[in-house]
C-alpha positions in Angstrom: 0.0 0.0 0.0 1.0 3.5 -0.8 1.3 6.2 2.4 0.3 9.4 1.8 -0.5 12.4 4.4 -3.9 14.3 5.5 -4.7 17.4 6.6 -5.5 17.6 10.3 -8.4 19.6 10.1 -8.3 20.7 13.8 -5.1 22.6 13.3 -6.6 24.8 10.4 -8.1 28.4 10.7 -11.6 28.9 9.6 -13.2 32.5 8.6 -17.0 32.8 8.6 -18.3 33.1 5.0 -22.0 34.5 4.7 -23.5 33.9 1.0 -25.8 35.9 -0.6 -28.6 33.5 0.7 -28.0 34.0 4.6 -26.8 30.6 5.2 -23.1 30.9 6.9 -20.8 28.5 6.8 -16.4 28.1 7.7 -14.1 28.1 5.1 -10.6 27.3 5.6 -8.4 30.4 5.0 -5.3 28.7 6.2 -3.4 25.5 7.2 -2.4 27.0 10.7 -0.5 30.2 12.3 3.3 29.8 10.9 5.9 28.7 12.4 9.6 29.8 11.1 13.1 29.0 10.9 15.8 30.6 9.6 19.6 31.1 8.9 22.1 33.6 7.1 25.7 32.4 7.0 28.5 34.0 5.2 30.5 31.4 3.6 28.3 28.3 4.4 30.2 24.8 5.2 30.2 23.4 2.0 28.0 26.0 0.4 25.1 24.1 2.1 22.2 25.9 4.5 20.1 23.6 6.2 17.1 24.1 8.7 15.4 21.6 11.0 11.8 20.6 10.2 9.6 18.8 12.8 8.1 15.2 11.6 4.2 15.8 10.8 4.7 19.4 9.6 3.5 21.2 7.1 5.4 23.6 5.0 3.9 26.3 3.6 6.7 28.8 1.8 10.3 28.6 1.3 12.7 31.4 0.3 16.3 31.3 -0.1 19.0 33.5 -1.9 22.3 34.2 -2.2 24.6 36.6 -3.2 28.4 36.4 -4.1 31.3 38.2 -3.2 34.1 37.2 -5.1 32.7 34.2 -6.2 30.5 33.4 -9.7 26.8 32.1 -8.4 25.8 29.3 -11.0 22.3 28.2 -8.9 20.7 27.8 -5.5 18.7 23.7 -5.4 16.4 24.0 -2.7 15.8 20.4 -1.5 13.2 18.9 1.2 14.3 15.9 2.5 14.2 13.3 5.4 15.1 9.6 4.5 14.6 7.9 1.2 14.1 9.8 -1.9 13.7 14.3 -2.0 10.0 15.4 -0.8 10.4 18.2 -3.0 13.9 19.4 -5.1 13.9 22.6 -7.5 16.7 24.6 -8.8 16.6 28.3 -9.9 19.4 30.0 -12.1 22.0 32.9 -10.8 21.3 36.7 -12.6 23.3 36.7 -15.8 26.1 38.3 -13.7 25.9 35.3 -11.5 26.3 37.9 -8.4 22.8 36.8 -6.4 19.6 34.5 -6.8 16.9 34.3 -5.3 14.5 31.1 -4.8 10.6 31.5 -3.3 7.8 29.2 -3.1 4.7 29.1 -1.5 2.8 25.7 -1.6 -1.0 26.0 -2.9 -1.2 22.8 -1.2 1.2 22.9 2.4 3.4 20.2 1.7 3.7 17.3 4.3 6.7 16.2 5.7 5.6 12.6 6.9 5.9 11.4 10.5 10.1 11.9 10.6 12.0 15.1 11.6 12.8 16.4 8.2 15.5 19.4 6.7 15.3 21.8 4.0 18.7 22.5 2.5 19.6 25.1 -0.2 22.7 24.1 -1.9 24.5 27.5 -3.4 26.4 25.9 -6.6 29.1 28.2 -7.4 32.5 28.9 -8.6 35.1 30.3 -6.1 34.1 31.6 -2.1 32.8 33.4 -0.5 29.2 34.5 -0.4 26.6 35.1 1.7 23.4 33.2 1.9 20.4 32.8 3.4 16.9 30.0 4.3 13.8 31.0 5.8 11.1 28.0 6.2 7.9 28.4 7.0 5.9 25.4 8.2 2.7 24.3 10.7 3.2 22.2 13.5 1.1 19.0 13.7 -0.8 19.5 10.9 -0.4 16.3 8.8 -0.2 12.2 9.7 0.6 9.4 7.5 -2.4 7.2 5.9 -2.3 4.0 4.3 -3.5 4.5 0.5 -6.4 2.0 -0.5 -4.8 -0.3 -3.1 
């Protein structure tokens, strides 16, 4: 069977809609209130920045950029990942110049993390040090579990 993850419901944030006809209802606005982590290194170990995500999150944006001070910026792969193969992985080209980049994503649909502490990493791929960079998560606590998948 396939696992897949599900929305807790009690961790999302309703508004009150009122239709034309009277009748109100809730709609879900959001996942959850945010939680964030973040990091800004200048010359990152092994051009890598990682940040701790907590298992059964959800993660709703993602930013990261980077910009070069003697070196040539090439891209910045942004990669969520815990065991087994990448949750999510995307890369985003340098300027022309190759001086900065800048990756930002926000999920339509808050992406699940599983039922493991997970990381985000942004790998800077570049030629020559240093630069500086920089990761900023944001993610809801407890707002997904695993499911089994009906064959």
């Amino acid at each position: 069977m396939d696992k897949g993850c599900k929305i807790n419901i009690e961790q999302t944030i309703t508004k009150p809609t009122v239709p034309p006809n009277g009748n109100g209802n809730n709609q879900i606005c959001c996942p959850c209130i945010a939680r964030s982590v973040s990091s800004i290194e200048l010359e990152p170990e092994g051009g890598t920045i990682a940040v701790p995500i907590p298992a059964n999150a959800c993660i709703t944006q993602i930013f990261a950029s980077a910009e070069t001070i003697q070196a040539q910026l090439l891209y910045i792969e942004v990669e969520v990942r815990n065991i087994g193969p990448s949750l999510y992985l995307h890369r985003i080209p340098a300027n022309t110049e190759g001086t900065f980049a800048v990756f930002e994503v926000t999920f339509s649909h808050p992406l699940c993390v599983g039922d493991i502490d997970s990381a985000v990493r942004a790998n800077f791929i570049r030629l020559g040090d240093p630069f500086n960079g920089s990761l900023s998560v944001l993610y809801c606590e407890n707002c997904c579990q695993q499911t089994e998948a009906n064959g």
